[in-house]
Structure formats: structure tokens, C-alpha cells
N, C-alpha and C positions, 0 to 999 in steps of 0.2 A: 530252660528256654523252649526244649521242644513239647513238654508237658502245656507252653501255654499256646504253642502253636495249632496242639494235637486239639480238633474239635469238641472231639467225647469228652475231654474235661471242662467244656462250657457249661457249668452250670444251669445259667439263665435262660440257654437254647434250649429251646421244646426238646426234649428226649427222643422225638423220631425223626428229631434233625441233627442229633449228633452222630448216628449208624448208618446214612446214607449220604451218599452226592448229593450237591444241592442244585437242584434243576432250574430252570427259567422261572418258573412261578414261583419259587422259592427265594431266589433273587428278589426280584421284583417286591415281593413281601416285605421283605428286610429290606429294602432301601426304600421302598414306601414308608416304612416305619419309622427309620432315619429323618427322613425325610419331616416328615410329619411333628417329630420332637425338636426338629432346628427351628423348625416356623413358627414352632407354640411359644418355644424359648427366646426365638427374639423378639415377637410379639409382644411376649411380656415384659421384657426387655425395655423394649421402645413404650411401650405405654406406661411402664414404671418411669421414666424417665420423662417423659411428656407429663405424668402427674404432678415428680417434685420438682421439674423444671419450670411450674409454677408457684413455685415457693422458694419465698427468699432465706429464710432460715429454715435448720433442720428437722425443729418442733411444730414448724408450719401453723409457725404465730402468725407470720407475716404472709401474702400473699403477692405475689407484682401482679400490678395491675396498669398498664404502660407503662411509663416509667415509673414506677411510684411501689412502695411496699405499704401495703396496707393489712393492718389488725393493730393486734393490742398484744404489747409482751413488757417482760421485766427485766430484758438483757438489752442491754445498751446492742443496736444496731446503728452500723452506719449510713442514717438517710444522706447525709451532709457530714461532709470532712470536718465542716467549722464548728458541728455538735457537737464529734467525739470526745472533748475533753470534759461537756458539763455531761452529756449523757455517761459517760464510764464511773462520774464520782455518783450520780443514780442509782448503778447499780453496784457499787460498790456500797452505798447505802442501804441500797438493798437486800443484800447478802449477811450486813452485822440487825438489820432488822430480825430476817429469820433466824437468827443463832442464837439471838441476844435472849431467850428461853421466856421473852414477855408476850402476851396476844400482839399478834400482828393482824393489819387489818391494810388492804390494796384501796388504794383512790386513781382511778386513771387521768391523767391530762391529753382531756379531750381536744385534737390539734391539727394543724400542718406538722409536717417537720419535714418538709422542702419550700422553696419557693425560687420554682425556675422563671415561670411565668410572667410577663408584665402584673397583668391583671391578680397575680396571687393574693392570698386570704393576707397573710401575712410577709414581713420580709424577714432576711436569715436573722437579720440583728435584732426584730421584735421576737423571734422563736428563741434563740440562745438567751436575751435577757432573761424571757418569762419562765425558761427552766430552771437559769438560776434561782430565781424570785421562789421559784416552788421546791428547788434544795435547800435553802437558807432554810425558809419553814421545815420542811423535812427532818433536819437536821435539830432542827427547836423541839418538834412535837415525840424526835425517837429518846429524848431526854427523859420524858415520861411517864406513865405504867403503860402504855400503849402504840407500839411500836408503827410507823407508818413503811410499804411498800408501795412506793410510786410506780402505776405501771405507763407506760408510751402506749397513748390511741392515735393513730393513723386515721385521719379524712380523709386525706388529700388535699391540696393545695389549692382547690377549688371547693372544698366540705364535701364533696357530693356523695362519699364513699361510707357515710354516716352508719348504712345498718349495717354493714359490715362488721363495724367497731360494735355499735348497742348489740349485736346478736351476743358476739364474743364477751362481752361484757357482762351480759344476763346470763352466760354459762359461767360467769366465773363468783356468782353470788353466796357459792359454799365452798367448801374447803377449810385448808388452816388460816391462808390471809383470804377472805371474801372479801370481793368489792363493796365496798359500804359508801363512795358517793366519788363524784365526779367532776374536774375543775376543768378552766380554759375555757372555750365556744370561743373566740373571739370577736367572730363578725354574725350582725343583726342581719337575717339574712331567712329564706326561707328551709335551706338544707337544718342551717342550728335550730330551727322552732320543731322541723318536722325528728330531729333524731332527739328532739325530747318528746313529744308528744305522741310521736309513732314507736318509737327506744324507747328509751330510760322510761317514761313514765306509766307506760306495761310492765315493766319489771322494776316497778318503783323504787329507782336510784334515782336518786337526789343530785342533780346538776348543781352547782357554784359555778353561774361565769366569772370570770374575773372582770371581764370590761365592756359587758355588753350594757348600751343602754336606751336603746328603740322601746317605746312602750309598746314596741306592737312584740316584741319577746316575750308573753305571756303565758305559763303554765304553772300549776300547782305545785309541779318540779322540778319549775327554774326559775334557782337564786339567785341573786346580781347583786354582784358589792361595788356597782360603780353606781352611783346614781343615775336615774333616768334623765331622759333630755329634757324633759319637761322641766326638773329641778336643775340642769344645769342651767337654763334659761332665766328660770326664776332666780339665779344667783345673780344672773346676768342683768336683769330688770331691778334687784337691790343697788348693782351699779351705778347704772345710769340714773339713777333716783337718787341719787348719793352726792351726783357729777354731774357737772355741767355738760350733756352731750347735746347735741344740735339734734332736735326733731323734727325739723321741717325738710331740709335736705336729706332723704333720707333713701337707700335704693337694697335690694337683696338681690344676690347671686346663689343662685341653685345649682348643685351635681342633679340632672334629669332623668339620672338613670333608674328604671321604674324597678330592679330587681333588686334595689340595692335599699333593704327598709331604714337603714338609719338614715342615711340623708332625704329621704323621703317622709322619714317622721319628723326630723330636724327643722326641714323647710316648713310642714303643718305647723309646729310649735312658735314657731318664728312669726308664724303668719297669722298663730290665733292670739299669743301675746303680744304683738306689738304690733299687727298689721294696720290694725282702724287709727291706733294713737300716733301712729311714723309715718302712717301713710304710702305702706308698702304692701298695697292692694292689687289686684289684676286689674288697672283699669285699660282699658281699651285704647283710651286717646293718651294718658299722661301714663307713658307705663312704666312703672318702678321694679319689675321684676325681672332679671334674664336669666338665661339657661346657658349650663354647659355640659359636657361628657366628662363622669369623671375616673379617674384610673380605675377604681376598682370593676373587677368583671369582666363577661368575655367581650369581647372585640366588637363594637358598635358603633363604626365610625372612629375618628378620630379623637382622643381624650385630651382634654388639657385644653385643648383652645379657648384663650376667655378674650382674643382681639374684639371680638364686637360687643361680647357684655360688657367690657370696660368701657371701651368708644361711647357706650349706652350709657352710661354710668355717668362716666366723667362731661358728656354732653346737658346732664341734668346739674350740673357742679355735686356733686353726692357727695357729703361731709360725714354719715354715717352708712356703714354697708354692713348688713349681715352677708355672711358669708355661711352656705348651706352646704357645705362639702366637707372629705377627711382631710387630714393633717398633710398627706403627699398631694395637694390638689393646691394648698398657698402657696411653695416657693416658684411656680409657675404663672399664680393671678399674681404676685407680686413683682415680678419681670414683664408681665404686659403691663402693668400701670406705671412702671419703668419707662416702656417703649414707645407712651401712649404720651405725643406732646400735646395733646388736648385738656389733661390729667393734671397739668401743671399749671400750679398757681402761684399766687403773691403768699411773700413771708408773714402777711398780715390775716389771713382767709382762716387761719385756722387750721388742724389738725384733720388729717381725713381718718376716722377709724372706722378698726375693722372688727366689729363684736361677732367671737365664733365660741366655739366648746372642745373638750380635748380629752384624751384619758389623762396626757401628760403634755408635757412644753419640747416639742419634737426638737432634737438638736440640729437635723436640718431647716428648719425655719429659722432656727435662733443661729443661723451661721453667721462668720462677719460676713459674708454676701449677702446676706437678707436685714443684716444691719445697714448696711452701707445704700442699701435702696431703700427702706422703711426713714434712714434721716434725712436723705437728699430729696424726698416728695415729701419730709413733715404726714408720715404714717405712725398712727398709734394703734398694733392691735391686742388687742382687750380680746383673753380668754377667759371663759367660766372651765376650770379644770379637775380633775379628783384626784391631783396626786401635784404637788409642786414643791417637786424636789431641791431645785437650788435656790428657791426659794427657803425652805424650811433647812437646809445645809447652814443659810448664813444668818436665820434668825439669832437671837440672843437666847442664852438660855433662861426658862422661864417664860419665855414668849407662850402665851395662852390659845395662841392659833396656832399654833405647834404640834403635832398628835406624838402624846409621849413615848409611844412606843418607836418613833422613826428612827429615832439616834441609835437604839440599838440594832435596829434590822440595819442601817447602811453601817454602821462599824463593824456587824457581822459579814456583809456582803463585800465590804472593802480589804477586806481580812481574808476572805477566801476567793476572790478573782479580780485579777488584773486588767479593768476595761475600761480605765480612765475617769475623770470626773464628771463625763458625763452621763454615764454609764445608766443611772436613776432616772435620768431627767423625761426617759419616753412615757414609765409610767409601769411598764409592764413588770418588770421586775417586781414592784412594790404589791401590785393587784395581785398578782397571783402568787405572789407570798400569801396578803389576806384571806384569798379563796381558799389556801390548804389551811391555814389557822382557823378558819371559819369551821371546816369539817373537824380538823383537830380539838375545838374546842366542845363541839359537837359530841364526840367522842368521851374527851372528858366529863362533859356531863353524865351521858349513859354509863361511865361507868361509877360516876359520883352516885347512881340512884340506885347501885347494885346489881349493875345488869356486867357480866362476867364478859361473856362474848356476846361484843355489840355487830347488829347486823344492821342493814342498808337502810331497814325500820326503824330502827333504833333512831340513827343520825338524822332523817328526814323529822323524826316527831322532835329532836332536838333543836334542828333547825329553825324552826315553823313557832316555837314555843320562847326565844329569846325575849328580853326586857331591859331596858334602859334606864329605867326607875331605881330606884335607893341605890343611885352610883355604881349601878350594873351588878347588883346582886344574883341577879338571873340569869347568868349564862352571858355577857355582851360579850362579842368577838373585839380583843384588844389589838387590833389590825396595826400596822405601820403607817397606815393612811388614816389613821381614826381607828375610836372605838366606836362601834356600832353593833345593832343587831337585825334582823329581819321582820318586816312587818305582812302580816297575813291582808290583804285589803279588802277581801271576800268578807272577813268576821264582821266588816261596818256596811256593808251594801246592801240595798234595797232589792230584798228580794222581790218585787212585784216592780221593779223599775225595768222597761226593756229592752234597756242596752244588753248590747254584750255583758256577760258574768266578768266579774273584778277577778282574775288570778292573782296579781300581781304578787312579786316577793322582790322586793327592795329595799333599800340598806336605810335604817331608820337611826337619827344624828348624825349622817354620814355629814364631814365640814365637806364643802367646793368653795377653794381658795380662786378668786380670780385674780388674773397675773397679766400686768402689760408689759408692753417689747414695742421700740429696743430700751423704754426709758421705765424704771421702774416706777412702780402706781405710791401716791400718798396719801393718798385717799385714808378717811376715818371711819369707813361703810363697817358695818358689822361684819362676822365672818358666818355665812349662809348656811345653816345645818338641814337637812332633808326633813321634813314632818313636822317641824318646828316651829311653832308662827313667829310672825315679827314681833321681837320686845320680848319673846320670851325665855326662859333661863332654862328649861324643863332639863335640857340634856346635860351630860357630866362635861366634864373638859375633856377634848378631845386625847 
């Protein structure tokens, strides 16, 4: 004890400080120096801490960015408590992909995975279906020779956090599982065009949305397996050409919100197929057209109010209404036309309908509350849809409108989560199933053509190259929603023509079932396939 007392055995003392008294400047030195290693130490201290106290996990996948974690990883993180049960079977999938000793290959689901906000992209129960919808496939494609690792990309719950995820994303293009393409974008919007066109399509990964359908979504590297609005309309116009609908009475209801491209392209469409012949024109004096604020987006005024379009509406007696808004924006017009005793007519007048478009048949629209006001005004609305699940639940079998592959995706889906029967009916679930079987299939190809390890090149030139011909010999994607494959539109365009360049990549034979509520349709209409003229057979059975 007194050897560590005794100075001359300090080693690390200067040696003409262990043989002498140590004087005031000697002091001073040494405690300067003290001094000096406390401040560096907690310095670094605090700023190591300030570093990963912006990061939500420890591999600093994830980023917070307000509330929110944002990037791209392969381990189940808790954004939302109501995720953790599909996100953990993810990565649990995850995990026998990499062992399973097959090539693995990452697809990220590009996303929300919150939704605190009114105005969010998405809600908790469209993000938990559509992950299951892309473990069901998961699950199908690790069956195999080519294993899939789904990784979770982070927007935010407004998209706007987009290069964040594409940066992370273009770094992750090598390795053992390399990114080879990318599903989800949900909303038509300017953030999802720009993290493909400014992202992904500099580091040429191949986007599949699952449900985008704005023609204004346009790039060489983004795929859409829902039909565009233009074709859900046009399913819409086989309709009423089919049906007796009323074209003289005729009025359209717009969402006005200018950032918002689908209802925006929704309303053009509306207006350039059916304006002149329904007489749902901007006219000055007789005006057929009104406007509302609709939920989606940041805060502009109040959303949902449709008192005075209706008042508008029903002061012209309107027998047919387009309706230019999302799927949360009707069970609100359908309680003002409730409230609206102007609205209200003779048992004799006829049916007021409501022709709109959908990914799916929303189970809050189809509540008994929206039953119970659609039969007490004698309301019939008529959607053009890409996915009609209870619809196709209670066909018979052998039904030809039928897409053969559904029965097995929902008895898989039914088989592995407990979320009731209506679980299918949004849509999402089934889409972004298609979207991973689309890359999946993709994949298979390239390795059908003896490509070993397929890369992000590989899947895009398989993409781009599908056919629908000799009963889809060529690669069609056998979706739950239809068999379809992608159509390049550039290959038929006039080059000396001066429009804007055709990008387009859109699902060719995709069916769009149209479905009425609350009474179901009898109609003998054909069943509407994308690209396919009328009367014609070209495509396979769905």
C-alpha cells in the first residue's frame, strides 16, 4: 500500500517529478491535464450519445425523424403495436430465407408503417392488410429455388422521407440478398413519382405499385398492377352502355385538392369520357360540377363538407353523380344526402346513382350504416373496382370471371390470420400479394434463362418483357386478382408526335369487376379486361 502511495514508483510520472516536491506549477500542470481529459471524455461522451440518440435501432437502419423511424431494415421494428404480430412472422421469414442455403434476393415494401395523422397516406388496417398480402406471397415464392427477404422501407406517413429509403436502398443493390425491386407506393402523389424518378430509377430498381392508378404515375420504372383510371372508367362506361342509366340528370362531385394527382386525374377522366355525352361540363350558368376538400393531405381548410355540393346536386334533381374522391370521402357524402331534405324524392323517380372507382369495396362504406341510408334515399352505387373480394368469395365454382388464382391466396390468407371476413374486401391485401408475385415471377424467369444470381437488371428486363399470348407462355404474372402481365406503351408511340413520351407500365388483361351496393348488380355486361377491345377474346381466363 505504501509502495503505491510512494511517488518514485509512478511510473507514468515524468521522472524529474518523482525525486522532487511538486511546486505550484507543477500542480497546476497536473490538474490542467485532468482537467482537460474530463472535458474530452465527456465531450465525446455527449456527442456519441447525441449521434445514436438519433437512431432508432442499433445498426442504424432506422433513423427518428419526429416521431417517425425512418430507413429500410430486415428486423421486424416496432412502428405500431397493431404491426408487431405480421411484422415478427417477416422476419421470421426472413431468417429461414437466409439459412435455407438457396440464393436470396431483398425486395423492399415501399411505405407508411404509421398513420397518426388525419390526413395520413394510409390507415393502420390498410398497412397491416397489405403486409400481410405481401407475406402470403413471401411465403409462396420462398417455396421455390429462389428465396425472397422482405425488407420494411420507411416514407413516413406523409411519403415525403422518400430519398432517405432510395438512398438506402441503392446501397443495398450487392451483397448475398441484393435488392432486386421494390413494391407498395400507395398514394398517386408527387413525393411517390419523384422517389422513382429522382430514386429508384438512377439506380435502376424496378418499383411494382401495388395500387397506384393516376396516369400521371408515369416512369420507365414504375410498374402498376392496378389498372389505370382511365380503364377503370372505361369499365365504367361498358356499364352504363349495358344499363339503363339516366343521362340527362346528370351532376359530378370533385375532392379539389390540387396535390392530391389521383383525384385530380380521376375528375379529368370523368370529364373527358363522359362530360360532353352527361353533360357534366363547367358551364357557367347551368353548373353540373361542385367541389369539396377531401381527407387526404395536409390541412386546407376543412375536409368532408359536401352541405352545399349536395344542396347543388339535389337542387338540379341529379339521378346520376360521379363521384371524383377516395373511398374515406363517401361515407360522409352519403350522410349529407341523408341530411339533405331537398335530396328526397318519390318511390317512382327512380334510383339516384353513384358511379366511382376503388382498389377494393371499402368495408366502411359497405357498413349497415351506409346500407341503411343508400335504401332509405333508393341510392345505387356502382363501382369500377380491381379487386372484388366478396364478390368472388360467393361466386360458384367455375365462374369465368373468377381469377383462378383467388381461392387459393384467401384460403392461404384465412389459414394464417385471424381478421374476419372481411378482411380481403379493401383490396390491399390481394394487390400487394400480386406486386411480390409479379417480382417473384420475374425472378423466376431469370433464373429460367440461366442467369444464377439475378440482380435488380435482371428483374426489370423481366418485367418490361412479359406476354399474354399462347395462354401466357411468356412469363404472365398469375396474381390473385387476375392473371396479367405489363405492357411497355413507349414500344407503340409516335416518336415525332409532341406530347409528352408514353412511359407507361400497366397491367395488360388485368379483369375490373364492377360491383353495386347495397343491391347486388344483374346485369349481363361483359367482364372489362385492360387493353382488350370490345368483343374481343384475345386474353386467357382470368
Amino acid at each position: 500500500m505504501r509502495g503505491m502511495r510512494d511517488r518514485r514508483t509512478w511510473r507514468w510520472l515524468p521522472r524529474r517529478l518523482r525525486f522532487r516536491v511538486l511546486g505550484l506549477v507543477d500542480v497546476v500542470v497536473l490538474w490542467t491535464l485532468v482537467a482537460a481529459l474530463t472535458t474530452a471524455g465527456a465531450w465525446w461522451g455527449l456527442d456519441s450519445y447525441r449521434h445514436h440518440r438519433d437512431y432508432c435501432t442499433a445498426n442504424r437502419d432506422l433513423r427518428r425523424v419526429g416521431q417517425e423511424c425512418i430507413g429500410v431494415t430486415a428486423e421486424a421494428y416496432s412502428f405500431d403495436p397493431a404491426l408487431d404480430g405480421i411484422l415478427g412472422r417477416i422476419e421470421d421469414a426472413n431468417e429461414r430465407a437466409r439459412t435455407s442455403g438457396k440464393p436470396v434476393v431483398s425486395v423492399a415494401v415501399v411505405m407508411p408503417y404509421t398513420s397518426r395523422s388525419r390526413g395520413a397516406a394510409m390507415s393502420q388496417e390498410l398497412i397491416r392488410h397489405s403486409l400481410q398480402g405481401a407475406y402470403v406471397a413471401q411465403e409462396s415464392q420462398n417455396g421455390k429455388d429462389t428465396a425472397v427477404q422482405l425488407l420494411f422501407a420507411n416514407v413516413g406517413e406523409d411519403l415525403s422521407h422518400w430519398e432517405t429509403v432510395t438512398d438506402a436502398l441503392a446501397a443495398r443493390r450487392g451483397g448475398d440478398a441484393p435488392v432486386v425491386a421494390t413494391i407498395g407506393f400507395p398514394n398517386s402523389d408527387d413525393y411517390t413519382l419523384n422517389a422513382v424518378k429522382d430514386g429508384l430509377g438512377p439506380a435502376q430498381i424496378p418499383a411494382v405499385s401495388a395500387v397506384l392508378s393516376s396516369r400521371e404515375m408515369e416512369n420507365p420504372y414504375l410498374f402498376k398492377v392496378s389498372p389505370s383510371t382511365d380503364q377503370l372508367v372505361d369499365a365504367l362506361q361498358l356499364y352504363v352502355s349495358a344499363n339503363e342509366v339516366d343521362r340527362k340528370n346528370t351532376f359530378m362531385i370533385k375532392d379539389d385538392r390540387e396535390d392530391d394527382n389521383y383525384v385530380a386525374n380521376l375528375s379529368g377522366v370523368f370529364g373527358r369520357e363522359f362530360g360532353e355525352q352527361y353533360g357534366i361540363t363547367p358551364d357557367a350558368v347551368e353548373r353540373r360540377i361542385e367541389t369539396y376538400t377531401g381527407i387526404k393531405g395536409p390541412d386546407q381548410g376543412t375536409p368532408q363538407i359536401f352541405r352545399e355540393a349536395v344542396a347543388a346536386m339535389c337542387a338540379v334533381d341529379a339521378r346520376t353523380v360521379f363521384l371524383a374522391g377516395r373511398d374515406a370521402d363517401l361515407p360522409p357524402f352519403l350522410s349529407a344526402i341523408d341530411d339533405q331534405t331537398s335530396c328526397r324524392r318519390g318511390p317512382d323517380d327512380g334510383p339516384l346513382r353513384i358511379l366511382r372507382v376503388s382498389t377494393g369495396r371499402d368495408p366502411d362504406t359497405e357498413s349497415n350504416e351506409m346500407r341503411g341510408i343508400a335504401e332509405r334515399n333508393d341510392i345505387e352505387i356502382v363501382t369500377a373496382v380491381a379487386v372484388d373480394a366478396p364478390g368472388w368469395r360467393d361466386s360458384a365454382v367455375g365462374d369465368e370471371q373468377v381469377p383462378r388464382a383467388f381461392a387459393g391466396f384467401a384460403a392461404s390468407y384465412d389459414k394464417r390470420f385471424e381478421e374476419g371476413p372481411d378482411a380481403l374486401d379493401d383490396g390491399y391485401a390481394v394487390m400487394y400479394h400480386d406486386a411480390l408475385t409479379a417480382v417473384g415471377t420475374a425472378v423466376a424467369a431469370a433464373r429460367d434463362s440461366g442467369i444464377d444470381a439475378v440482380t435488380h437488371n435482371d428483374v426489370y428486363d423481366k418485367l418490361r418483357r412479359g406476354s399474354p399470348v399462347a395462354d401466357c407462355a411468356n412469363s404472365c404474372v398469375r396474381g390473385a386478382s387476375g392473371i396479367f402481365t405489363f405492357v411497355d406503351e413507349s414500344a407503340g408511340a409516335d416518336a415525332s408526335a409532341v406530347s409528352e413520351p408514353v412511359d407507361g407500365r400497366w397491367p395488360v388483361c388485368k379483369p375490373v369487376p364492377i360491383v353495386t351496393f347495397p343491391a347486388k348488380r344483374h346485369d349481363k355486361s361483359p367482364l372489362y379486361r385492360t387493353y382488350q377491345g370490345p368483343g374481343e377474346t384475345t386474353c386467357p381466363a382470368p
